[in-house]
C-alpha positions in Angstrom: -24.2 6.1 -63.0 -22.8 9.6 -62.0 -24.5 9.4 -58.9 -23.6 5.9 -58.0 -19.9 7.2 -58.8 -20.6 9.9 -56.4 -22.1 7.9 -53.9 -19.4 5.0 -53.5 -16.4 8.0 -53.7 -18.5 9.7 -50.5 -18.6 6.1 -49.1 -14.7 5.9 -49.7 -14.1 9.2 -48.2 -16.7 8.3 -45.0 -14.2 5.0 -44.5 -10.6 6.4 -44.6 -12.0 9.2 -42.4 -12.9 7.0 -39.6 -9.4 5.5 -40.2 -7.2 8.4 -39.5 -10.1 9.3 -36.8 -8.0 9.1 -33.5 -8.9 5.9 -31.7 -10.7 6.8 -28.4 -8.5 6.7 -25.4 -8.5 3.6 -23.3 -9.1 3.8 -19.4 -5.5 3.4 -17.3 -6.2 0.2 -15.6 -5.0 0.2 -12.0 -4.9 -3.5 -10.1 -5.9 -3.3 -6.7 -5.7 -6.6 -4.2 -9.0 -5.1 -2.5 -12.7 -6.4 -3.4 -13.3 -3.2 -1.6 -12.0 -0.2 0.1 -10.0 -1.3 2.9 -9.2 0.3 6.4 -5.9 1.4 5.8 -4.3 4.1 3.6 -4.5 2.2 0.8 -7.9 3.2 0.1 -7.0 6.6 -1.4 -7.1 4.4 -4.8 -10.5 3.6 -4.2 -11.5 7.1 -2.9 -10.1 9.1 -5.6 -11.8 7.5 -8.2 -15.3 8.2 -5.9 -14.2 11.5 -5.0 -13.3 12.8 -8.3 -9.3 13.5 -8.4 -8.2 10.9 -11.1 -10.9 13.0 -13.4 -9.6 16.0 -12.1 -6.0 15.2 -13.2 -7.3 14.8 -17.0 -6.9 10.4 -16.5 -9.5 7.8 -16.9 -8.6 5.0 -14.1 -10.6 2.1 -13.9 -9.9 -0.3 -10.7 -9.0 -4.3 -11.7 -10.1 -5.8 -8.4 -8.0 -9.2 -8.0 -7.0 -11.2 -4.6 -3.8 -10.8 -3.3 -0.3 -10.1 -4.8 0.4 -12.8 -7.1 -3.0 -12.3 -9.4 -2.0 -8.5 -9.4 1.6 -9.6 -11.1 -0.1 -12.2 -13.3 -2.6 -9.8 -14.6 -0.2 -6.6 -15.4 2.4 -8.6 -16.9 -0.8 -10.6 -19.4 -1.5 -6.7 -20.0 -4.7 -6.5 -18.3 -3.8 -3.5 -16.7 -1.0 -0.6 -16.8 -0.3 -0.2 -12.7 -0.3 -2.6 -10.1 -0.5 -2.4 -6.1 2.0 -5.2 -4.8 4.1 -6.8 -2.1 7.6 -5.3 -2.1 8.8 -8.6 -1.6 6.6 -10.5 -4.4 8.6 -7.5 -6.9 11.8 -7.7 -5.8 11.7 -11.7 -6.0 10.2 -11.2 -9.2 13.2 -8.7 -10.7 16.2 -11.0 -8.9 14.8 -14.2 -10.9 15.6 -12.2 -14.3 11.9 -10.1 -14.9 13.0 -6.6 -16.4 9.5 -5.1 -17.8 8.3 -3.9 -14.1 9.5 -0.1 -12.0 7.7 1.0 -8.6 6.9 4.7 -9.4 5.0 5.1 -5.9 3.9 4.2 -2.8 0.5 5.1 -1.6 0.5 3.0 1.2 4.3 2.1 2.2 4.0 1.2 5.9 1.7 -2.2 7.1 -0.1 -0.6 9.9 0.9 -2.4 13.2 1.1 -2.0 16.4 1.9 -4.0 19.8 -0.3 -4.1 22.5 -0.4 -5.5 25.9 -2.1 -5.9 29.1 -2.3 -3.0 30.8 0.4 -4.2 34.0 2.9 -4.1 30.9 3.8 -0.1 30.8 6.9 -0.1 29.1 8.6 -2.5 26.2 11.1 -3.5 29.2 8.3 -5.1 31.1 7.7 -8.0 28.4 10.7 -9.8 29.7 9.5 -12.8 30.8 5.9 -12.4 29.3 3.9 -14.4 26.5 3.8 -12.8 23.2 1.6 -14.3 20.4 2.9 -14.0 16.8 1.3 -15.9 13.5 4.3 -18.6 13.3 7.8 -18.6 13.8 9.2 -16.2 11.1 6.2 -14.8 10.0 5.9 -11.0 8.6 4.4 -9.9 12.0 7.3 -12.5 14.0 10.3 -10.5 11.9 9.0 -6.9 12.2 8.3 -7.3 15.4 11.6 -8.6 16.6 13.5 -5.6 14.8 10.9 -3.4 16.3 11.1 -4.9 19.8 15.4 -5.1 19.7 15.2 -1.5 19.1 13.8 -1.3 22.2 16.6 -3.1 24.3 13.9 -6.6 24.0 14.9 -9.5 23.6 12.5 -11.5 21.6 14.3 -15.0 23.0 13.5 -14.0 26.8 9.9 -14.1 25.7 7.7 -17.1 25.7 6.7 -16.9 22.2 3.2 -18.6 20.9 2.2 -19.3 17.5 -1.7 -18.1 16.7 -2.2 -17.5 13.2 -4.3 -14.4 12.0 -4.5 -11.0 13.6 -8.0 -11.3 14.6 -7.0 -14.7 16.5 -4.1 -13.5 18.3 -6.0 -10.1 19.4 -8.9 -12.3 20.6 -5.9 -14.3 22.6 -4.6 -11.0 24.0 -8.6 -10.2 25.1 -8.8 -13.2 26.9 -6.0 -13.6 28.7 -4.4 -16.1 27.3 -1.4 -14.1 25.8 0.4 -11.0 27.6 1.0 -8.9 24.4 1.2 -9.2 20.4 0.9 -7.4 16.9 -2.0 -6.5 15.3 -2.8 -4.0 12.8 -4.9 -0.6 13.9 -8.2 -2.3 12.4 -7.9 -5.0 14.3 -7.5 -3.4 17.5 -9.9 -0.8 16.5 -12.7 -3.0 16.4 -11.6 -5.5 19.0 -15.0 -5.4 21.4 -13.2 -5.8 25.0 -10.1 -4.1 25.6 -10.6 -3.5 29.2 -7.4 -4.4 31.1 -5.2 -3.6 27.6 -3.4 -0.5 25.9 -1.1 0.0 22.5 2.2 -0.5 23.5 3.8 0.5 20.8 2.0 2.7 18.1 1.9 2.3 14.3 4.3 5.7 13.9 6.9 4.1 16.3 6.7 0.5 14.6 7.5 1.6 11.3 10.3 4.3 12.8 11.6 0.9 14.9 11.2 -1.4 11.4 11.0 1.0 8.0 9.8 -1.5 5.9 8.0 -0.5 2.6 5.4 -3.1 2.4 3.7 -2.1 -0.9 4.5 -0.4 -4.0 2.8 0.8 -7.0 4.6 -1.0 -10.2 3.6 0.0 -13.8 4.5 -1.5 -17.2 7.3 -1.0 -19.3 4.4 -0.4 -22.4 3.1 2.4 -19.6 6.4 3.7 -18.6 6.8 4.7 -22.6 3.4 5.1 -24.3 1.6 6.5 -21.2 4.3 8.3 -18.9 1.6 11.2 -18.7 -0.8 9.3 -17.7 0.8 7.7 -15.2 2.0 10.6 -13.9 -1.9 12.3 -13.6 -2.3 9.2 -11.3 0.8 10.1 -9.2 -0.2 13.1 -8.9 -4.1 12.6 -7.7 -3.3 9.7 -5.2 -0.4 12.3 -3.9 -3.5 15.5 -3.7 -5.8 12.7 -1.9 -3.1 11.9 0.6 -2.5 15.3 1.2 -6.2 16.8 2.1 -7.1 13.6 4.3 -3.5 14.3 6.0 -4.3 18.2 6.3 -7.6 18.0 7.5 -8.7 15.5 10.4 -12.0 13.3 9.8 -12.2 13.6 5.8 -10.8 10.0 5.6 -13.8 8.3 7.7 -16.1 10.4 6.2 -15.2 9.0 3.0 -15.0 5.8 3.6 -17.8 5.6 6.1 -20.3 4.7 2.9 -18.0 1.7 2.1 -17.6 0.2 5.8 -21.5 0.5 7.1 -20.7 -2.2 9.9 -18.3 0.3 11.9 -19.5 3.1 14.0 -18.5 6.6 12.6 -16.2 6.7 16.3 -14.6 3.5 15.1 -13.9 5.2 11.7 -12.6 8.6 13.5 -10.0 6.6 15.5 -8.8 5.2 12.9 -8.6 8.4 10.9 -6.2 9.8 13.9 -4.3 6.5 13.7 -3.8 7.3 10.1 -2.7 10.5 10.8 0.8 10.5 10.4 0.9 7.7 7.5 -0.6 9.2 4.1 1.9 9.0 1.3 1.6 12.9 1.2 5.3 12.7 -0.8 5.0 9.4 -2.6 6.0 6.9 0.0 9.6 6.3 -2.2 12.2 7.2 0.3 15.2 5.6 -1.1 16.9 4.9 2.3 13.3 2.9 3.8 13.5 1.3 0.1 17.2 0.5 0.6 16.6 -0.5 4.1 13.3 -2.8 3.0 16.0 -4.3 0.4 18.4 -5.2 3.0 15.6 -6.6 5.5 13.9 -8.9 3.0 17.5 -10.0 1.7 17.5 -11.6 5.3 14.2 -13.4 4.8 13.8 -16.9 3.6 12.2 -16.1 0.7 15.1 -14.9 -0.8 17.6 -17.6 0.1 19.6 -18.6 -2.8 18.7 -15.0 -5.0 20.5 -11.7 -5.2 18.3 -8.6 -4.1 18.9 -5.9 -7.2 19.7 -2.8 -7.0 17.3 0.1 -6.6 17.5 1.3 -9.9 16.6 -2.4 -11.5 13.1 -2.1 -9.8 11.8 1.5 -9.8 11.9 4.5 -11.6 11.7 7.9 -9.4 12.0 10.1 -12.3 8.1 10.2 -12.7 7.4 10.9 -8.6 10.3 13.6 -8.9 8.8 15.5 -11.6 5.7 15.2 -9.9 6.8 16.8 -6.9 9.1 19.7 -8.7 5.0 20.5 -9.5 3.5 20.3 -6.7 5.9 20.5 -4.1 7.4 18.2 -1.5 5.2 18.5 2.2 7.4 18.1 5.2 5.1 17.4 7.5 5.6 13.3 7.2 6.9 11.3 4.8 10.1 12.2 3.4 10.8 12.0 0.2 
């Protein structure tokens, strides 16, 4: 009987032990809107889990692929994951209709990567008077950008015979054929357009964001994150900011990096892009607040936000967690000011 006693108080001790044992931690689940690692600077998410640097900062991150924006909202506010990569303008719709639970705390990939090019007889923005540009559809991301872009320039976009195409790819294929003058495109596409005898970029990705400095995507984290796992989310800050900065500082680590993840592109495809890249890694976070205030005012003009009230600054992100970040590691002022 003593050693039954014995037995069952052992067994009593075993369970409340494992009760006040402390839980192991859960991975920090970060939504991407990728099924893979794209061609832009977004990928640094994808790489720095390969690569090592979220392990490196002490953080567990396990990617939630979803497609597109609106299942990357839907899933971090169900709480299937603490971060999110999305659409400035899908957050800031979200905030102006009453949601409160949701900050931007970074920006790893701020700027869409565009660029204009044109046949080859067209040398200077000027010369497009006159000319056929192709654009997706009348109001269009690519359509808007490119008419702030293009106005900077002294263009008017109604002196040019505008014509709706639809995707990148389609309108780059127009441009290659002849059947358009000049259009927008991202670097990728261009990149790996087969034929561009007879064309040139026009206008590169550095000066189309400088012409239109519109924050296209943001990093947004819970509320439930912002309080019960600020550390954590700061240890991701901090390695998608040390990724940013080595492929910045040294020329060709990017498309070696992703070269196992894009096997259809030659390793000179994936170098020219890595110099077209060159002056748009996040190196400081990608939060400037006069691009973010300047985004704000841009999509305010947009007609997706007819009949709403763009918030304030402070209503959507929180900077406090990037600042402390960079207090540690130090602002870079080569690009990207903070």
């Amino acid at each position: 009987m003593i050693r039954n006693a014995l037995h069952a108080f052992l067994l009593t001790l075993a369970a409340l032990a494992g009760l006040s044992a402390p839980a192991a931690a859960e991975p920090f689940r970060l939504i991407v809107t990728h099924l893979e690692p794209p061609l832009v600077p977004n990928s640094v998410m994808d790489l720095a889990v390969e690569l090592g640097y979220f392990e490196r900062e002490g953080v567990e991150v396990e990617l939630v692929r979803v497609q597109q924006t609106p299942s990357a909202i839907a899933a971090i506010l169900s709480g299937d994951g603490e971060m999110a990569n999305v659409g400035l303008d899908a957050l800031l719709q979200l905030v102006a209709r009453g949601e409160t639970g949701l900050k931007a705390v970074l920006s790893p990939n701020k700027s869409l990567p565009f660029l204009i090019a044109a046949r080859d007889d067209i040398a200077t923005p000027a010369d497009l008077a006159g000319r056929s540009f192709g654009i997706g559809r009348p109001g269009s991301l690519d359509h808007s950008l490119s008419t702030r872009v293009l106005g900077g320039a002294g263009v008017d976009m109604d002196g040019l015979e505008l014509v709706a195409l639809g995707q990148p790819e389609a309108r780059a294929q127009a441009l290659a054929a002849g059947r358009i003058d000049a259009t927008t495109m991202s670097i990728g596409v261009w990149q790996v357009l087969p034929d561009k005898a007879g064309l040139h970029v026009l206008v590169d990705t550095d000066a189309y964001f400088a012409g239109a400095p519109v924050v296209n995507k943001v990093n947004i984290v819970s509320q439930s994150a912002l309080t019960e796992r600020r550390d954590e989310v700061k240890a991701v800050i901090r390695a998608l900011l040390r990724i940013s900065r080595d492929f910045a500082a040294t020329p060709g680590a990017w498309a070696t990096a992703i070269a196992p993840y894009q096997p259809t592109l030659t390793a000179d495809d994936l170098t020219a892009l890595d110099a077209g890249f060159a002056g748009s890694w996040s190196v400081n976070g990608g939060m400037n607040a006069e691009e973010l205030a300047y985004s704000s005012e841009w999509l305010a003009g947009t007609e997706d936000f007819a009949g709403l009230a763009v918030p304030a600054l402070s209503d959507w992100a929180d900077l406090t967690l990037l600042d402390e970040v960079l207090i540690e590691l130090g602002t870079d002022p080569a690009m990207d000011a903070p």
